[in-house]
Structures are given as C-alpha cells and as structure tokens.
C-alpha positions in Angstrom: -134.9 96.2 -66.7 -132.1 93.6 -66.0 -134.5 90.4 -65.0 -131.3 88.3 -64.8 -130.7 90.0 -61.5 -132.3 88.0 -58.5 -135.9 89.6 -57.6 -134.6 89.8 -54.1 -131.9 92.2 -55.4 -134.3 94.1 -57.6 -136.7 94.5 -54.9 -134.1 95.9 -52.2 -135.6 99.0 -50.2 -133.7 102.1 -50.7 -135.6 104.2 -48.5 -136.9 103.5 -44.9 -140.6 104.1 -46.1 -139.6 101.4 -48.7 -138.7 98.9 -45.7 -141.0 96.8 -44.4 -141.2 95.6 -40.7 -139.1 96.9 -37.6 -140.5 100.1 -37.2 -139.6 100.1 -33.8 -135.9 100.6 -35.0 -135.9 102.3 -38.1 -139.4 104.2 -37.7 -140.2 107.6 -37.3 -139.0 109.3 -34.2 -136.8 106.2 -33.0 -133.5 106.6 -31.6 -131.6 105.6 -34.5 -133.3 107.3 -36.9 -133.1 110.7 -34.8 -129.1 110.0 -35.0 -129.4 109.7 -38.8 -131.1 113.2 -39.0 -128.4 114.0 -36.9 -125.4 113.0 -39.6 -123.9 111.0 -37.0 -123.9 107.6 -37.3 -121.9 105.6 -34.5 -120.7 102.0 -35.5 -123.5 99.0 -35.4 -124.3 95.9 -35.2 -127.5 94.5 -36.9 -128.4 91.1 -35.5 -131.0 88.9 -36.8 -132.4 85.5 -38.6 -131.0 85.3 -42.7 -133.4 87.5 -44.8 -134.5 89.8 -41.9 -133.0 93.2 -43.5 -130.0 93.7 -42.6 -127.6 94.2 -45.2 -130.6 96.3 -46.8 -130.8 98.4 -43.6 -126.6 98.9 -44.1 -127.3 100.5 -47.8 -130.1 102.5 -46.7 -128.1 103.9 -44.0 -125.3 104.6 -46.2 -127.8 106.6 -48.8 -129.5 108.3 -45.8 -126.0 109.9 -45.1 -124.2 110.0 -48.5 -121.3 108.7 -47.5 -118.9 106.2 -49.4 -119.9 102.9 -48.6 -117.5 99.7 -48.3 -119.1 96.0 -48.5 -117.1 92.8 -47.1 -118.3 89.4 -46.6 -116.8 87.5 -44.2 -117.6 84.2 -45.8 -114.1 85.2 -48.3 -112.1 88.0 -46.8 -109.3 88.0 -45.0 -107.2 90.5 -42.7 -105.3 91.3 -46.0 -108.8 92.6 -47.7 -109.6 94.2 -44.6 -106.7 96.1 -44.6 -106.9 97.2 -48.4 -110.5 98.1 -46.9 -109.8 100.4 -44.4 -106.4 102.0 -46.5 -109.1 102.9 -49.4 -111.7 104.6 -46.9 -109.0 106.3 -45.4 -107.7 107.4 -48.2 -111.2 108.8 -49.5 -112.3 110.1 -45.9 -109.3 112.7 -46.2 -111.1 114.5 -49.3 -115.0 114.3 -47.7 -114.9 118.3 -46.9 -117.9 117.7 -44.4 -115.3 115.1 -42.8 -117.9 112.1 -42.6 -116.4 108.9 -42.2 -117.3 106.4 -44.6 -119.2 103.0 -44.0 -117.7 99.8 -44.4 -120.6 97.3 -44.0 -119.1 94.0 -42.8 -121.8 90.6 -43.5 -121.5 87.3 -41.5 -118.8 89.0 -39.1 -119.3 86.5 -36.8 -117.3 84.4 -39.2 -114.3 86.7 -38.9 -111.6 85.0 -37.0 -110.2 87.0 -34.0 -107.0 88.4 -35.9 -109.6 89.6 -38.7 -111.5 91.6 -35.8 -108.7 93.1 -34.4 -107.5 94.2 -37.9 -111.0 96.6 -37.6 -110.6 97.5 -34.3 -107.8 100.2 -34.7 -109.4 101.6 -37.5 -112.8 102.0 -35.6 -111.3 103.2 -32.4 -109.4 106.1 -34.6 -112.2 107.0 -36.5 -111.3 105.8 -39.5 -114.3 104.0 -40.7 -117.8 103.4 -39.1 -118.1 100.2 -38.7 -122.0 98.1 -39.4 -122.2 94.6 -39.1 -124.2 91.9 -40.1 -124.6 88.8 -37.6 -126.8 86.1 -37.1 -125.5 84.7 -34.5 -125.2 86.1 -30.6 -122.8 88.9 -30.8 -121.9 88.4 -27.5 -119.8 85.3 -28.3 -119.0 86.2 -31.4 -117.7 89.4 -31.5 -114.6 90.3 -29.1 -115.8 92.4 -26.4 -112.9 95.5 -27.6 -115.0 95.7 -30.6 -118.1 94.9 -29.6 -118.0 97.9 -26.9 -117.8 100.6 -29.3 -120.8 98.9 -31.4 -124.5 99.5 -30.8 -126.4 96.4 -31.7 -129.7 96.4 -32.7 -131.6 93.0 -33.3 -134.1 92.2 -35.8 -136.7 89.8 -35.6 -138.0 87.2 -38.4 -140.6 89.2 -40.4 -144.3 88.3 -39.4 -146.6 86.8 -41.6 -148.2 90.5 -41.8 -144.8 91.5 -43.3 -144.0 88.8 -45.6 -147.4 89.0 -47.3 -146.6 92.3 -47.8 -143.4 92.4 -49.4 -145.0 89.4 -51.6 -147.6 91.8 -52.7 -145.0 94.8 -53.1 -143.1 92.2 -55.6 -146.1 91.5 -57.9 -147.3 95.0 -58.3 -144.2 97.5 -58.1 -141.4 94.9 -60.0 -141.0 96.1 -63.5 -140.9 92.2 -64.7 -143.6 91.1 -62.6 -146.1 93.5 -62.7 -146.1 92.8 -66.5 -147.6 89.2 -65.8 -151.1 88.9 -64.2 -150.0 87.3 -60.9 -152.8 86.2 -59.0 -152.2 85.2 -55.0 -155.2 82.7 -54.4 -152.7 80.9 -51.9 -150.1 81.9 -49.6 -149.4 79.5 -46.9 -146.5 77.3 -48.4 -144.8 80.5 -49.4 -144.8 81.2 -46.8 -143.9 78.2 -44.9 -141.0 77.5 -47.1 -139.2 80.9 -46.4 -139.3 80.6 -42.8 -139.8 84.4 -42.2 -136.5 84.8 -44.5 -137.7 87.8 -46.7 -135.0 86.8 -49.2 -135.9 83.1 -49.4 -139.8 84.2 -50.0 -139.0 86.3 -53.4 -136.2 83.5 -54.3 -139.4 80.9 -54.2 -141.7 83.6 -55.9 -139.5 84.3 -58.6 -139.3 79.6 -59.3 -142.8 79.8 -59.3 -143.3 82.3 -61.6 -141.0 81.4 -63.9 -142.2 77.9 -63.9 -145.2 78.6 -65.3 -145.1 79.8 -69.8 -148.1 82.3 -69.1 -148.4 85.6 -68.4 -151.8 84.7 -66.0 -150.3 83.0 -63.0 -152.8 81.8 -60.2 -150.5 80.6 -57.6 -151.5 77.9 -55.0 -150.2 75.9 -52.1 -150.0 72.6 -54.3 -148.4 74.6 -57.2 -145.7 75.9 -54.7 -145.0 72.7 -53.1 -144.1 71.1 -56.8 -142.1 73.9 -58.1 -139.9 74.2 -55.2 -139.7 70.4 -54.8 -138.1 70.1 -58.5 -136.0 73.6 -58.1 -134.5 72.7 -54.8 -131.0 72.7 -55.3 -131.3 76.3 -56.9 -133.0 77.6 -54.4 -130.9 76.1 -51.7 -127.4 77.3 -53.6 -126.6 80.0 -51.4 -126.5 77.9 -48.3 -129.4 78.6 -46.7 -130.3 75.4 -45.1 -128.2 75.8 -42.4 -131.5 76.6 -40.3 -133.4 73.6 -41.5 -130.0 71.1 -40.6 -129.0 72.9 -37.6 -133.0 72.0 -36.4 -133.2 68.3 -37.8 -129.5 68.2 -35.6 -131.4 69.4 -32.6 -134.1 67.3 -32.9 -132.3 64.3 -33.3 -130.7 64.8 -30.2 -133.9 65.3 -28.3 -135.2 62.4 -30.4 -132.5 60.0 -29.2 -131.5 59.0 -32.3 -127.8 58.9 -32.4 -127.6 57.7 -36.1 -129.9 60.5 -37.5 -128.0 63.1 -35.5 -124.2 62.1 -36.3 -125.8 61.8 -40.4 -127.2 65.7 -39.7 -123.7 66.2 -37.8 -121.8 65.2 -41.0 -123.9 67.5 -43.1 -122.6 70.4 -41.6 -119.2 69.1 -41.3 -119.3 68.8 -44.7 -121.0 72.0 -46.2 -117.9 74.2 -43.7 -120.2 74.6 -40.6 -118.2 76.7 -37.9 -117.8 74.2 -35.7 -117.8 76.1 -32.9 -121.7 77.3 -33.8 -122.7 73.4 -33.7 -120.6 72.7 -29.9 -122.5 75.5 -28.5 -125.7 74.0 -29.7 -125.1 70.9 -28.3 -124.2 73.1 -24.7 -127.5 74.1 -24.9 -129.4 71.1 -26.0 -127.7 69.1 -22.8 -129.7 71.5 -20.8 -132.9 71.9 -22.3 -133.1 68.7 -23.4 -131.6 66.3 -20.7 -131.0 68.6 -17.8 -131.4 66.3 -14.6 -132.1 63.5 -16.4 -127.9 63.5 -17.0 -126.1 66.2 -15.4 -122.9 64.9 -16.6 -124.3 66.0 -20.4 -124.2 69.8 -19.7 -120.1 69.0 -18.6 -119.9 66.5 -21.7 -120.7 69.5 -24.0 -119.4 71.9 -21.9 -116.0 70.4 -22.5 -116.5 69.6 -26.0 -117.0 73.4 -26.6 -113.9 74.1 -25.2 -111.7 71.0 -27.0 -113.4 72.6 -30.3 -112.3 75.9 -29.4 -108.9 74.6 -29.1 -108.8 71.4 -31.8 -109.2 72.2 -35.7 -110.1 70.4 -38.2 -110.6 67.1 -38.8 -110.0 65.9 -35.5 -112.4 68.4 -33.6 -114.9 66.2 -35.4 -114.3 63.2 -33.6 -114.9 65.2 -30.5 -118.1 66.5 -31.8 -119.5 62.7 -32.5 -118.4 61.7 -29.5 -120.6 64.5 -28.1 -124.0 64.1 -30.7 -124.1 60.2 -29.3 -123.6 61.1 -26.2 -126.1 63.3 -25.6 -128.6 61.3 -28.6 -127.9 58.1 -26.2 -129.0 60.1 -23.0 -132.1 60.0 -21.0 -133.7 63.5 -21.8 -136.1 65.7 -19.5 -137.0 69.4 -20.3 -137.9 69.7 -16.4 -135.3 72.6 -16.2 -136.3 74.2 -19.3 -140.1 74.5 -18.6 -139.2 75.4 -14.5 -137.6 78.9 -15.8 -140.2 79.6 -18.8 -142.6 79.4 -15.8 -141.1 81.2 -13.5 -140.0 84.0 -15.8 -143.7 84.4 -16.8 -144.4 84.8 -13.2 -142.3 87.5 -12.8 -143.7 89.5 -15.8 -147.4 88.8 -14.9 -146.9 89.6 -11.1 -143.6 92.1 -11.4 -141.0 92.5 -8.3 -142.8 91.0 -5.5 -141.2 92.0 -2.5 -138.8 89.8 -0.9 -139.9 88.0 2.5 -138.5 89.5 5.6 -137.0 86.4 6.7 -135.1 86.2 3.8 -133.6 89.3 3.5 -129.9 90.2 4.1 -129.6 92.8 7.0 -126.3 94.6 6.8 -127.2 97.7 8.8 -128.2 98.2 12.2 -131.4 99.9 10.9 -132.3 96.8 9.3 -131.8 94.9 11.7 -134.6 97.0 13.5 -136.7 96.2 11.0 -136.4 92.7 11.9 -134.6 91.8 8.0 -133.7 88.2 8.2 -134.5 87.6 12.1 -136.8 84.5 11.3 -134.5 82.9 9.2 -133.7 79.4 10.4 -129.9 78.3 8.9 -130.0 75.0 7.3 -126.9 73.7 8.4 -128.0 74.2 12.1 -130.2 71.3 11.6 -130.6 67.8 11.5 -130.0 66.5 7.8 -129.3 70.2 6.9 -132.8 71.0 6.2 -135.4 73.6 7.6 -138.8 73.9 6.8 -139.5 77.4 5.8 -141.0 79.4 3.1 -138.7 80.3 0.5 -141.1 82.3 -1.7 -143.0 85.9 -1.8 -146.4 85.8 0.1 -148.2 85.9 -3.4 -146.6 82.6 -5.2 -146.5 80.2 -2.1 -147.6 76.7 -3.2 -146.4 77.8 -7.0 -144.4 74.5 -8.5 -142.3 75.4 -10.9 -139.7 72.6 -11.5 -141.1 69.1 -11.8 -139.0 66.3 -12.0 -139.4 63.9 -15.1 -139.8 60.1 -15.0 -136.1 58.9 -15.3 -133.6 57.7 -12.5 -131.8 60.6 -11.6 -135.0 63.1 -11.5 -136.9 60.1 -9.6 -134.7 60.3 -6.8 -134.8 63.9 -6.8 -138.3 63.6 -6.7 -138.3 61.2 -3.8 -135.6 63.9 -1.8 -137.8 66.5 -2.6 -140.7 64.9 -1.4 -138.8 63.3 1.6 -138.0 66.9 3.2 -141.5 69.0 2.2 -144.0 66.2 2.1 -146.8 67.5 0.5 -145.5 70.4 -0.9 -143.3 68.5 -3.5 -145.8 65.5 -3.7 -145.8 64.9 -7.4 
C-alpha cells in the first residue's frame, strides 16, 4: 500500500460496477456499453465539469477492451509528442493479431491548438488510433468540426450529492490506509460544499482532513473541515483547480458592476495561463444574460472582443479584454432576455408542440391554401406605423408575458413602444 499516492488515484474505478454516477451512459444495457461488449469502440469525447469521471471512464474503457492504451495531456504536449504518439500505437497495432486499435486518451483537448488537432486527425480517419477525449469545455467550439465529426461525445454531469456521499463512504471503508483509521462521518455538508460536485476535489479534502488529525478515531465535522482546508489551501488548490471559483467571482463582478473587482478577477486568470479565448466567450455570454436590452451595444462589444482575441496574442489581447470587463462591469444590466427564454422554454416542455395558428402559417401549396393557411394574416407593413394588431401566439398561451422589460433607459422605452402599440396587453 503506497499512501504517498493521492487517495483520488488510489480510489480510481477500474470496473464500471466500481463507478459511481452516470448510469445512463455507462450502465447496463446502454448504448455504449452494448458497443463495448461488442469489441468496437468508435472514437469519443467525454465532456463534463473537473472531477466528473472522465479520464477514469477512458481507463476503464481501455481495460474493458484490452487494448494498449496511450495518455496525453494537453496542458504540455505538443504536435511533436503527438506524433511520437500515434508512430508508437502504430507501430504496436501492427502486432495486435485480433487487429484492435489501440486507445490514446487525450485530457484537456480543448487546449490543443488547431495544428495539434489536425496532427490526430489523419491518424483517426485511417484507423490508426481510437481517439477518447477529455473536455470541459463545449466541444463544439473547441474541437474543429473534421475531428469532431468522427467523435461521439457523451457528457457527464457534476455528481449529485447522492453520488459524492457515496464515493466519500467507498473511501473510508474499502481504502487500505483509511479503513485502518476509525473514520467517523458525523458531518458532511462542507465536504461537500468545498468540492463543488468535483469527485477528485472531495477525496483531495478528505485525505487534508484526515491527515490533519494524530489519531486513528477521526469524527469529522463541518467546523473541522472548514479549518483544515482554510490552513491547507494552497495544497489543495496546486493543481489549478480554482479556475471554476475565478471564472464565477469574474462573472459576478460583471453582473455586480464592479469594474475594479472584475479586471483584479480578470488579471488572475491572465496570470495563472487562462486561454483567453475561454474568458472572451464568457464575457459574450454575460453581455446577454446580464445586460441584454439594457445595452445592446455590449453583446457587439464582446462579440468583437472574441474575435480581436481570436486573432491578438499575448499581452496585447489583454488590453482588449479590460477594455471589455469595464465595459460591460460599467453597463446598465437587465436579465429581461435571459428569464423571457427560461420561461418560454418551460412552456414548451409543459404544453409540447402546440399547433401553429392558421393565420400564421406559410401556405405554399394550392391545397393549403384551401385550408385557408395564412388567409387572416394582416402584413405589417400594409399599415399605418407598420403595426397590426393580431395574435401572434397558439390558442392555449394567449395573454402569456414572457419578456419584461427592466427599469433602465433603453428597456423603458421599449416598454413604453410596447405598450404604445398593444395597450393593455404589454401594460407592465
């Protein structure tokens, strides 16, 4: 028993009935675990929060399969290690007499540059390798679209507190170091709280705790927690894991309107090597969801700052970036937009696919027509100020306000437009 290895390590699954949580992707009878049984395993993407199982989903596959199995981070290769990558699993591919390709297991791969990609992309598209990789971030912007089409990408969610108690409980009684100890649980919630449903971050805390304390009987409590982690936080923060927490106090800043508390959370990540292009699309988003109407031009403000980022390196793409944070910090904010959608979306999945009024409906053919599609449709722009009073939603949601404007300038004179074509309707 080598305790000097992490616990997080010592406690990796190696079997699926060992891993906890997603049994919709990796349980009995799912799709990908009926193309395991199969022996064919087509390249993959596993995309989810720090901590959620991926890279221990990767192994297990590889075990599963028994095929060789390749690890690169993307944090410190390049398209030279890559390469040296790829030659070796070709290499050992040609004497596997069942003629199973072997696994190289790419983490962070939305760090790899797009040179780094395309270095995998041959390799993948001959059959060379199969291709799994780690992300959490959006594969969709972060992985180019060549690749990315001959990937299936499965996401994985934060664990639940269900899951995370678990795996706490797995630790204490089936680790040969800890289940030496008399561990009791009495409190759970800032273990909890300080992994932030990061598996990996949970055990790291465990294991200060536990070693805190000179006793083999250990009754662990909130307050306990809260002190040990307090005085270890530089330890337990050493692998760069408070990205999240940053990347959050950035956001909030913003929303907050606190310019000087959002460049100081800006410079943070500049510092500790944040992909800057992660923290421009942030602020795309934020400029909707947290100003919107109040300041339309803040969505083109970021909008264009994602694209001087994507095309400005360092150090001067972090001028660009501060301009942006004080910007949008300085700028009246509304969520207006951002709550209209969250309603209307949950309309849609309460009520389903309410039919479309006939007036509303395109009528390309002559039997539609017949059916009267579109008849009673009165054309804006056939009217005085360009506006007709008509109904514009399904029979079953008329009346329903979704977007309402904030108190600012620019959403107050929407509001009085609004209000100034459908009277009562829009009367906020």
């Amino acid at each position: 028993m080598d305790i000097s290895t992490p616990l997080a390590e010592r406690m990796r699954p190696s079997t699926f009935e060992e891993y906890v949580s997603h049994s919709e992707i990796v349980g009995e009878g799912t799709p990908l675990r009926r193309v395991i049984a199969s022996g064919y395993i087509p390249s993959m993407i596993f995309w989810g929060p720090p901590g959620s199982g991926k890279t221990t989903l990767a192994h297990i596959l590889s075990q599963e399969i028994k095929r060789p199995f390749y690890s690169l981070s993307a944090i410190n290769a390049g398209v030279k290690d890559v390469r040296d990558v790829i030659s070796r699993a070709e290499s050992e591919s040609s004497h596997l007499f069942s003629g199973g390709k072997p696994i190289l297991f790419i983490d962070e791969i939305h760090r790899f540059s797009k040179s780094q990609q395309d270095s995998l992309l041959s390799a993948v598209e001959k059959g060379k390798i199969t291709l799994v990789g780690a992300t959490t971030e959006n594969p969709s912007f972060e992985v180019i679209p060549a690749l990315l089409s001959r990937c299936q990408v499965y996401v994985l969610k934060a664990h639940t507190r269900e899951s995370l108690l678990k795996i706490l409980n797995n630790a204490i009684t089936k680790d040969q170091y800890l289940k030496t100890k008399k561990i009791t649980l009495k409190q759970t919630d800032a273990l909890l709280r300080t992994s932030g449903g990061d598996a990996r971050k949970l055990l790291g805390a465990l294991e200060i705790v536990v070693e805190s304390v000179d006793s083999d009987e250990i009754v662990i409590t909130d307050d306990m927690v809260n002190a040990r982690i307090q005085q270890n936080l530089a330890r337990y923060d050493k692998t760069g894991e408070q990205h999240y927490d940053i990347i959050s106090a950035f956001i909030k800043s913003i929303r907050g309107s606190d310019p000087n508390a959002a460049v100081y959370w800006l410079a943070r990540m500049i510092e500790g090597g944040e992909d800057l292009k992660f923290i421009a699309r942030r602020l795309v988003i934020a400029a909707s969801e947290d100003i919107g109407n109040a300041n339309p031009t803040a969505l083109i403000m970021a909008n264009n700052t994602f694209q001087a980022v994507s095309v400005v390196g360092y150090p001067e793409s972090r001028i660009i970036l501060a301009q942006c944070v004080t910007y949008l910090a300085s700028s009246p904010k509304s969520n207006a937009a951002y709550m209209a959608i969250n309603d209307a979306q949950n309309d849609v999945r309460r009520l389903g696919d309410l039919p479309v009024p006939l007036h509303l409906r395109n009528a390309p053919t002559a039997l539609m027509k017949e059916l009267n599609y579109g008849t009673e449709y009165i054309y804006p722009h056939d009217i005085e100020g360009s506006f007709a009073r008509q109904e514009y939603m399904p029979d079953e949601l008329k009346g329903t306000r979704y977007y309402s404007p904030k108190e600012n300038d620019r959403e107050e004179a929407l509001r009085r437009y609004l209000k100034s074509r459908w009277g009562d309707k829009y009367d906020y």
